[in-house]
C-alpha positions as CSV (number, residue, x, y, z in Angstrom):
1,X,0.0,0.0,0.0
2,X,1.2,3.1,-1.0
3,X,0.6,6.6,1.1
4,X,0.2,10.1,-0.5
5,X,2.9,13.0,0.7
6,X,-0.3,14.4,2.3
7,X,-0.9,12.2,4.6
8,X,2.3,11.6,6.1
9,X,1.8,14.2,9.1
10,X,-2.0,12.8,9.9
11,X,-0.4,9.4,10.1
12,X,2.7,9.8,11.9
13,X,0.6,12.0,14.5
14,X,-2.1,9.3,15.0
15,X,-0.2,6.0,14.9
16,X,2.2,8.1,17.6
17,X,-0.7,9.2,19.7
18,X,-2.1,5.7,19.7
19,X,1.6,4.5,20.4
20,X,2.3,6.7,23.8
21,X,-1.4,5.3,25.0
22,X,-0.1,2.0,25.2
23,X,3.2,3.0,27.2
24,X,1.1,5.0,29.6
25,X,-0.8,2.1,30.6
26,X,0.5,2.1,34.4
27,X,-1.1,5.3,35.0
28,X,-5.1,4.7,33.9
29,X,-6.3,4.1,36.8
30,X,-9.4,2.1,34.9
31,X,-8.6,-0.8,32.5
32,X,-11.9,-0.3,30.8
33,X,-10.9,4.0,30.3
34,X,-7.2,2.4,29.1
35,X,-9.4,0.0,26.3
36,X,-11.6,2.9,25.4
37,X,-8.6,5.4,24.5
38,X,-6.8,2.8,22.6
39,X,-9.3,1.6,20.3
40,X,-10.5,5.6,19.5
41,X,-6.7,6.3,19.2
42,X,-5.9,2.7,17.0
43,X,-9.3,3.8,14.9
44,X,-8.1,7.6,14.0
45,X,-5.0,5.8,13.0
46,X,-6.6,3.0,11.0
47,X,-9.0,5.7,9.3
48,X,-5.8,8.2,8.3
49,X,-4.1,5.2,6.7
50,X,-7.1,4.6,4.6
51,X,-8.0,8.0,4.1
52,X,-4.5,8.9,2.6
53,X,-3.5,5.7,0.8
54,X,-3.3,5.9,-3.0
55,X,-5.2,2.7,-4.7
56,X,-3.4,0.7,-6.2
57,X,-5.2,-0.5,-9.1
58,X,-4.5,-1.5,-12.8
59,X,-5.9,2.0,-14.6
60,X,-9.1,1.2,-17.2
61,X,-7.9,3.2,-20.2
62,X,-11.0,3.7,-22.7
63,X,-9.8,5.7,-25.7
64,X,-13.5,7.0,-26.3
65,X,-14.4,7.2,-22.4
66,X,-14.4,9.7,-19.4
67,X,-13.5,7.4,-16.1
68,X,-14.1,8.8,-12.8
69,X,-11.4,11.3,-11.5
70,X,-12.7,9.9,-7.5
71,X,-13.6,7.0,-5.3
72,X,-17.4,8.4,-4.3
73,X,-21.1,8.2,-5.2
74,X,-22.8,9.7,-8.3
75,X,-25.0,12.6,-6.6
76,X,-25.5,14.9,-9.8
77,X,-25.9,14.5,-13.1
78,X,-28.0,17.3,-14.7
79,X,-27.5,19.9,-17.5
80,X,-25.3,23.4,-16.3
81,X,-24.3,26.6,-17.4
82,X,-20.6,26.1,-16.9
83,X,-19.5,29.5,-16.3
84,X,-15.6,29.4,-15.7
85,X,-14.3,28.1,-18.7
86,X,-16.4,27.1,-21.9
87,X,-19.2,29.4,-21.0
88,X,-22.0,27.0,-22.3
89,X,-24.0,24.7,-21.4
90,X,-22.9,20.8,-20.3
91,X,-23.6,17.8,-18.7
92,X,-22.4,18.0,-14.7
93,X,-21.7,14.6,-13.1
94,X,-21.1,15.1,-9.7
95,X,-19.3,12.7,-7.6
96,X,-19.5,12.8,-3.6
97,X,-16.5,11.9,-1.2
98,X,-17.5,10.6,2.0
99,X,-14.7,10.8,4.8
100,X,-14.3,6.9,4.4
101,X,-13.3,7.2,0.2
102,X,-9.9,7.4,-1.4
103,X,-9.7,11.1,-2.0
104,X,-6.9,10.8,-4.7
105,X,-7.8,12.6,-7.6
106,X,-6.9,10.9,-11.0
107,X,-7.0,12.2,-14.7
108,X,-10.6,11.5,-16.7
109,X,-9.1,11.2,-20.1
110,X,-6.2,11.6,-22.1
111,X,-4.2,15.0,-23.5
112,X,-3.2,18.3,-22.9
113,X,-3.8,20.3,-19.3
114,X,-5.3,23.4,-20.9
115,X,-6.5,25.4,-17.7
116,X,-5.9,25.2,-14.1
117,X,-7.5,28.0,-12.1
118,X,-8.1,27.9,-8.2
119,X,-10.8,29.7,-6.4
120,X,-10.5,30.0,-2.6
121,X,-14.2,30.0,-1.0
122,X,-16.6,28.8,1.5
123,X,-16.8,25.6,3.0
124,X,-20.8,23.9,2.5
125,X,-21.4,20.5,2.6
126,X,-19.9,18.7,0.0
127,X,-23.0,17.8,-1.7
128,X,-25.3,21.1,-1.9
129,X,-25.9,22.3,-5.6
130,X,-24.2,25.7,-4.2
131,X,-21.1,24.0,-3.4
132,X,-20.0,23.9,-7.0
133,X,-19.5,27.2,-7.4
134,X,-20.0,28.8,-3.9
135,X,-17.1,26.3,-1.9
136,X,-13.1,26.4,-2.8
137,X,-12.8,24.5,-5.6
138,X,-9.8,24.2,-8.3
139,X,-10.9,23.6,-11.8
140,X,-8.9,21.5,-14.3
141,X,-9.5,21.5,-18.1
142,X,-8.1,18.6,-20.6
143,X,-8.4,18.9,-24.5
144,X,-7.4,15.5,-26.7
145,X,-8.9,16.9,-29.2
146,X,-11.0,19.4,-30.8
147,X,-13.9,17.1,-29.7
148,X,-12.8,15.6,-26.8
149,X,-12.4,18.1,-23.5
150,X,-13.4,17.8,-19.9
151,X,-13.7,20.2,-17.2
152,X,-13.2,18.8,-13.6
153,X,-13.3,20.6,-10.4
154,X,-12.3,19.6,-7.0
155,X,-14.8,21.0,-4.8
156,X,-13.8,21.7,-0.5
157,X,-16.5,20.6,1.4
158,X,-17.8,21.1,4.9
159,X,-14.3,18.6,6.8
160,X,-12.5,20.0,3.8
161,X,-9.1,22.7,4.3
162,X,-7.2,21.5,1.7
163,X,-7.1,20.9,-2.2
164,X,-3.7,19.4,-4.0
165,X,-2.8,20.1,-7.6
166,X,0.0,18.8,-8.5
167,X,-0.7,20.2,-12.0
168,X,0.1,23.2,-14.3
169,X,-0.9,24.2,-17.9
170,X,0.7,22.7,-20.5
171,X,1.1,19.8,-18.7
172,X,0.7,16.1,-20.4
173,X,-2.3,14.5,-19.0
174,X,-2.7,10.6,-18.8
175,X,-5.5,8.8,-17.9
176,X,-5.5,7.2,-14.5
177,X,-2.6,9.0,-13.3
178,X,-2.3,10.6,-10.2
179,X,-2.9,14.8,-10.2
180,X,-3.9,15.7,-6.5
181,X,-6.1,14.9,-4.0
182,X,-9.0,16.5,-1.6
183,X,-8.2,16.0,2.2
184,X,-11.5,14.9,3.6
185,X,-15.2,15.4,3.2
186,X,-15.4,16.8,-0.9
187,X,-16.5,16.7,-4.1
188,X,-15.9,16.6,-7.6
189,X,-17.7,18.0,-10.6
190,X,-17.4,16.4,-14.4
191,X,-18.3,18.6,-17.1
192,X,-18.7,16.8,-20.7
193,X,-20.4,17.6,-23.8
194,X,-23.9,17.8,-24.3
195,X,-23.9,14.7,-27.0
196,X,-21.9,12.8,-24.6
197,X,-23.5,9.0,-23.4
198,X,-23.9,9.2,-20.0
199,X,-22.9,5.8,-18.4
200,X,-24.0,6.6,-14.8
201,X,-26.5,7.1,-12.6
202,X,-27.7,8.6,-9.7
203,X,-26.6,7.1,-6.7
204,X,-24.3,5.0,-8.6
205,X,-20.6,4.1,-6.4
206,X,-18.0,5.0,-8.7
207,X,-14.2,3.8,-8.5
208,X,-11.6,6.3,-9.8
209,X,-9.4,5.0,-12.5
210,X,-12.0,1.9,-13.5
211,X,-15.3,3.3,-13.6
212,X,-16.6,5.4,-17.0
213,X,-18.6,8.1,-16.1
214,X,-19.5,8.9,-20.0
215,X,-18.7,8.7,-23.5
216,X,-17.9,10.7,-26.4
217,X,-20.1,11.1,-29.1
């Protein structure tokens, strides 16, 4: 199992705290209090490693397709006025983060990082309509070709302080690979084309790098 760079401070400050409980055993003066603080300390730890671990998984390249960018749950998918970048109108699949997900963000599709622009904001639950625009949220666009672009956007949510790009313009894009993460409770938006074949619904669980969230026309 490998851990993101993120998480290393989480980790290392849990798996200690859980770490000194058990040398300070002599002094609890109940056994029961001593089991109590060790399993809530042994479960923060046990939760940071999951939260911060990057999957490893074989990545599902579709040449036609647009796989998940997150671990999460389908909780959008309607038509938007998409107001940052293309100024039209697309399809919005939204995918929710619970604090329990992988929140290592991955590439949708293959090409060419053609905008990266960051918006600091406020900090709504995760999976409000408002939060798309409304919370911090860093938006990413990828061309392949003159057909073929996405817009995704990692959205802060409610738990959420912190978004990682580890992206720039001009940057090669490949799909499945690593480009940041969202540390805890988030969100992130799809934009595709209107003719694009939606291959998900509402309230479907979606895997990042393996699950296609639509199709090209």
């Amino acid at each position: 199992m490998r851990i993101h760079k993120e998480g290393l401070i989480p980790i290392t400050v849990t798996g200690s705290l859980f770490l000194l409980n058990l040398l300070l055993y002599p002094i609890y003066l109940h056994f029961t209090a001593y089991i109590i603080v060790s399993v809530v300390f042994f479960l923060l730890f046990a939760w940071a490693l999951r939260f911060f671990r990057i999957p490893m998984r074989f990545s599902h390249k579709v040449e036609n397709g647009v796989i998940s960018p997150a671990d999460g749950i389908v909780c959008a998918i309607e038509k938007d006025f998409e107001n940052e970048y293309f100024k039209d109108e697309r399809i919005k699949i939204s995918v929710f983060m619970s604090i329990f997900n992988v929140h290592v963000n991955f590439f949708p599709i293959d090409g060419t990082v053609e905008y990266v622009g960051y918006h600091p904001g406020k900090y709504h639950v995760a999976n409000l309509p408002k939060a798309s625009n409304d919370n911090e949220h860093n938006s990413v666009v990828v061309r392949k070709d003159e057909n073929r672009v996405v817009l995704f956007r990692q959205i802060a949510g409610f738990l959420a302080r912190r978004i990682v790009c580890n992206i720039k313009k001009g940057d090669t894009a490949n799909q499945g690979e690593e480009m940041g993460m969202i540390r805890f409770g988030s969100r992130v938006d799809v934009f595709v084309p209107l003719d694009a074949q939606i291959n998900v619904q509402l309230g479907t669980p979606v895997r990042t790098q393996k699950t296609v969230l639509a199709y090209f026309a």
